[in-house]
N, C-alpha and C positions, 0 to 999 in steps of 0.2 A: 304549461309544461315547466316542471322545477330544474337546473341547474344547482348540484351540488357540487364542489372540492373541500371537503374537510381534512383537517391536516396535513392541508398545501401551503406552502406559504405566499401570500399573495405577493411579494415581490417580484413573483415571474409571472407572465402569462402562459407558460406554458404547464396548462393543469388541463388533465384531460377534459372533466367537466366543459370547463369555460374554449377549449377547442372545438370540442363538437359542438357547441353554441355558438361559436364563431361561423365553425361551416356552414350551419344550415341557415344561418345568416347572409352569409355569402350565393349562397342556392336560392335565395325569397322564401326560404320556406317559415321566417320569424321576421315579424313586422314589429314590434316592438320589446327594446330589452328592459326589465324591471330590477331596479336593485335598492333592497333596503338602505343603504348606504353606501358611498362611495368608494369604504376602506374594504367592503364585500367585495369590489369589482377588482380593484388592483392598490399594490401599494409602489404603484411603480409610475411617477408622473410625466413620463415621455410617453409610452406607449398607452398610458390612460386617456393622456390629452387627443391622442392623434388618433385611436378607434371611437371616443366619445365624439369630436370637433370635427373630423375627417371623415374616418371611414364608412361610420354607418349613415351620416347623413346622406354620403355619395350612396351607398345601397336604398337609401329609403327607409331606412331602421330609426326610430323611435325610442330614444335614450331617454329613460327616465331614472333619477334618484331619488326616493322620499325622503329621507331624512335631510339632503340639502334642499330641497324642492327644484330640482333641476328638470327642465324636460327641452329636450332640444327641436321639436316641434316647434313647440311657441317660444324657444331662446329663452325662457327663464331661469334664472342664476347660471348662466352658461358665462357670463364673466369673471361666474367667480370662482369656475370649476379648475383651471389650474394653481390657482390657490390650496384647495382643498385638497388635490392631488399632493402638492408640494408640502404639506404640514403630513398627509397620509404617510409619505415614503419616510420624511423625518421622523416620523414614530417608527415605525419598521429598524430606522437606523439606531436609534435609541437601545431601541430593544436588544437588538442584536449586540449593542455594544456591556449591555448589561448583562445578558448571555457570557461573556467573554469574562467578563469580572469576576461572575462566582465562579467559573471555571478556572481562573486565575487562583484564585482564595481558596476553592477546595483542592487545588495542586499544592499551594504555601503550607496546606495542613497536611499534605499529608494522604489523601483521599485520592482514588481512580476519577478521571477525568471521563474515561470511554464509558460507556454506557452497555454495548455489545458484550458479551460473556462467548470467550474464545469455546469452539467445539472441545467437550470433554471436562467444563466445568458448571455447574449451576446456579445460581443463585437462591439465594436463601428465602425463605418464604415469610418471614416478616422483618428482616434487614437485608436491604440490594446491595449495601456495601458488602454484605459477607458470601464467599463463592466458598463452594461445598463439590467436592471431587465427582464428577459423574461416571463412573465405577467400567460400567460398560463403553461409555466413550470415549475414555481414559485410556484402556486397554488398549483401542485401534490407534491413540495417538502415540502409547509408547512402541507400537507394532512399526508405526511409521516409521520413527526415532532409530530404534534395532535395525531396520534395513537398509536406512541409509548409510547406519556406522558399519553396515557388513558390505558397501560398494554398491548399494542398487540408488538411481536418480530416478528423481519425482515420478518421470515417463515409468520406468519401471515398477517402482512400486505404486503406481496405478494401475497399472496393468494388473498386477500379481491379487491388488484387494478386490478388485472387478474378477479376477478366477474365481477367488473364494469366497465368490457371494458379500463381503461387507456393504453395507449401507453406508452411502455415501451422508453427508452431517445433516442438511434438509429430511433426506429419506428417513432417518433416525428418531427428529426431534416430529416427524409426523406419526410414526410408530407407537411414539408414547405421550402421542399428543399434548407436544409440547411447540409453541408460538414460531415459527418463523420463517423471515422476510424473502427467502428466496422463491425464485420466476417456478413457475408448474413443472412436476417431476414428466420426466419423460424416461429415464431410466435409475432406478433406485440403486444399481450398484454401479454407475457408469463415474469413476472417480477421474476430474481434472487433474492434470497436474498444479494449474494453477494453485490448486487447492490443496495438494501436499507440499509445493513451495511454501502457501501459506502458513503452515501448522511449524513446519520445518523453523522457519524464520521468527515465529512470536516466541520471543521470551516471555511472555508473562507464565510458557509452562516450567518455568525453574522457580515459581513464587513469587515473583515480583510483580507491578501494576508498571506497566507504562502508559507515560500522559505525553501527550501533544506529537503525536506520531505524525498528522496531517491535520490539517485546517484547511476552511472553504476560501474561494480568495477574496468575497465580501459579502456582505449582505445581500449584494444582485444576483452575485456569480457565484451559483453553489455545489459547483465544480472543485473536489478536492485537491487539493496541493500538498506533497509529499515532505516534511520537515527532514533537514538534516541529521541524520543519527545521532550528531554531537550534541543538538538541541534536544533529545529525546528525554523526558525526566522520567529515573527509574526509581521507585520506593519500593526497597525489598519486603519479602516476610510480610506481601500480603495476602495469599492466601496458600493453602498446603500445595506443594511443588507435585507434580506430575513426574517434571526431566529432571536428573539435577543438572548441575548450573554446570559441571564438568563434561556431560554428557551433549549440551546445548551449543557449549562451546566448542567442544572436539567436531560437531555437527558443522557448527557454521566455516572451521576451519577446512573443514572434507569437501561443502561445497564451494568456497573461495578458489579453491587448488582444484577442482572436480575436472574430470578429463574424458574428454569426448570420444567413443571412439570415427575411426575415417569411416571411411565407404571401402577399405580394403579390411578392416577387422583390425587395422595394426594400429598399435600406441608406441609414442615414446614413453619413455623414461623422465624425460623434464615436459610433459605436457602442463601445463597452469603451471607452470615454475619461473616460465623466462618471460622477458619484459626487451622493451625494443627501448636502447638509449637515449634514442632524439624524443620519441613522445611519450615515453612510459606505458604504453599499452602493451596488453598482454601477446605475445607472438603464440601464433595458433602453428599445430604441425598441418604440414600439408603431405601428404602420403597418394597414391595415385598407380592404380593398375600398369600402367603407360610408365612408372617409372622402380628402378630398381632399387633396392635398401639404402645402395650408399649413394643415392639423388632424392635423397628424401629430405626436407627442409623445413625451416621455422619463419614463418611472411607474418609482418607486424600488422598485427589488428583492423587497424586507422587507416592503411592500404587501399585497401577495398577496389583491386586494379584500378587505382588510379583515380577513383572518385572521391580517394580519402582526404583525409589532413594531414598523412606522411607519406614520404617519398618511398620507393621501391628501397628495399634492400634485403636482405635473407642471411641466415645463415644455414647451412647443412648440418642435420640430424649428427653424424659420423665426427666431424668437426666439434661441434659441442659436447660428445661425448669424450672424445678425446683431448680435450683443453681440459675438462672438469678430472677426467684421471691424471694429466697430470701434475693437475694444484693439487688433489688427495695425497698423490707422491712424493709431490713437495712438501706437503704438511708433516705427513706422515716421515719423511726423513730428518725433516726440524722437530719434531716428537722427542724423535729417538736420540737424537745429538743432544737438546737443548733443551730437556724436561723440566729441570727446575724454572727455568726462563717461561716455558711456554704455561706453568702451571699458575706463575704468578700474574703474566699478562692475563690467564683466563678469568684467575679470582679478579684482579682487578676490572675487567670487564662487566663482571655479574654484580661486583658492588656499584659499579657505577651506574648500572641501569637499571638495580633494586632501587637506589637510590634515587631514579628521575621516575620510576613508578609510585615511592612513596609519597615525592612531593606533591604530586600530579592529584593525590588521593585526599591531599588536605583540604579542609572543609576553607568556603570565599572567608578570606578576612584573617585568616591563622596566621 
């Protein structure tokens, strides 16, 4: 019986192949394992040493490697099997670390680092650097774009593309039999929201390539890690834009500020607006059948009765309406007093903070 994983990396042992040969291992039902080599079996030297040296000799399994001539029946070369382990995974790291280099180098130049091609573009059929507009995929993501600048969230216009039949980006790319990685359809218009967050959040649909979004956290652990946005490198004008970049923004701004409604239907007017002093989290409205308009209130985030990282505190809905009319009152009557005054604080305001965006925009070393 053959045991394949191709295009696993052997770093882990968690590769389906090599589990269900484990199991039936585990069961008696394989009395001897065979491996052309020991960098076939794992490149990972703790858990290589201790299923070769340990485990299957306590089952009764039969470790054999030709290319080291290892066989743990008769103990031949089994002294030198964590040896070999140990140069196996040092290559692995190597590798890995040489992965990392041209990725490095084709970022210095200039070049898309990701390899995936976002729903709604294609790639080119004898240059992978060059992505080419996919016409009909395109359409449902600027479909997305349009509803959420018209007030509908992810939930919703999931909802609204599963009424009108859309194909969700898997269903699509099977349609036109085209490669891709996602789990077996079980409903062809059933749209995530996860999956219009998604769309929602990638700029590369304004033209740009973004590199180093995430990275694994090492050659063992190839569990992604999320980089911070300020680390993000973005190389505009690479390929024709989808959204523009006005549209992407106005987007990301709508859901920063996006506003939930309660369980009573009602909103305020500063929902995603205010922020609690002590921790800077966002104050959520809290609204409630059981209480009347003017007992309606803003509880900081971080709260979370009591299991948070800030302390109780609130303010009422009614109260913050009425402080904010009367700073507009106040302004608005320094307006009308002290126009010239208030015209020139405002120019001086916008120069001074054109100004900290210009600098900000200069290229390292200017």
């Amino acid at each position: 019986m053959f045991f394949v994983d191709d295009g696993i990396s052997g770093t882990s042992f968690e590769r389906s192949d090599f589990q269900r040969m484990h199991r039936m291992a585990e069961e008696g039902k394989i009395g001897t394992i065979i491996v052309k080599d020991l960098s076939r079996f794992g490149r990972e030297h703790i858990e290589g040493d201790r299923l070769a040296e340990i485990i299957y000799p306590t089952l009764g399994v039969t470790f054999i490697s030709i290319h080291e001539n290892i066989n743990s029946s008769t103990g031949d070369g089994m002294e030198m099997l964590p040896f070999y382990n140990i140069f196996n995974e040092w290559y692995a790291k190597q590798t890995s670390e040489k992965i990392r280099a041209v990725w490095k180098s084709k970022a210095e130049h200039g070049k898309r680092v990701p390899s995936t091609v976002p729903f709604g573009y294609v790639k080119d059929a004898t240059d992978k650097e060059v992505w080419h507009i996919d016409e009909p995929a395109a359409e449902v993501v600027r479909k997305i774009y349009a509803l959420c600048l018209a007030g509908r969230g992810p939930s919703q216009i999931a909802r609204q593309l599963e009424k009108e039949g859309v194909l969700i980006p898997s269903a699509y790319y099977e349609s036109i039999g085209r490669n891709h990685s996602a789990k077996a359809l079980v409903d062809s218009c059933k749209w995530d929201h996860k999956t219009i967050i998604g769309i929602l959040e990638n700029r590369q649909y304004t033209g740009c390539s973004v590199n180093f979004k995430s990275t694994t956290v090492n050659y063992k652990v190839h569990r992604r890690v999320a980089h911070p946005k300020e680390e993000y490198q973005i190389i505009p004008n690479k390929q024709e834009s989808i959204i523009s970049e006005e549209e992407w923004l106005r987007v990301q701004e709508l859901r920063e500020h996006r506003r939930r409604p309660t369980a009573t239907g009602r909103q305020s007017l500063f929902s995603g607006l205010v922020y609690c002093p002590d921790c800077g989290a966002k104050l959520y409205f809290c609204a409630a059948k059981s209480l009347k308009p003017n007992q309606e209130f803003y509880c900081c985030s971080n709260y979370k009765s009591g299991r948070g990282s800030c302390t109780i505190h609130y303010i009422r809905n009614m109260v913050l309406e009425q402080l904010v009319l009367e700073a507009i009152s106040d302004l608005a009557d320094f307006v009308r007093c002290y126009e010239p005054v208030f015209l020139y604080m405002l120019a001086k305001k916008n120069n001074a903070w054109n100004y900290t965006v210009s600098f900000k925009k200069l290229p390292y070393g200017a």
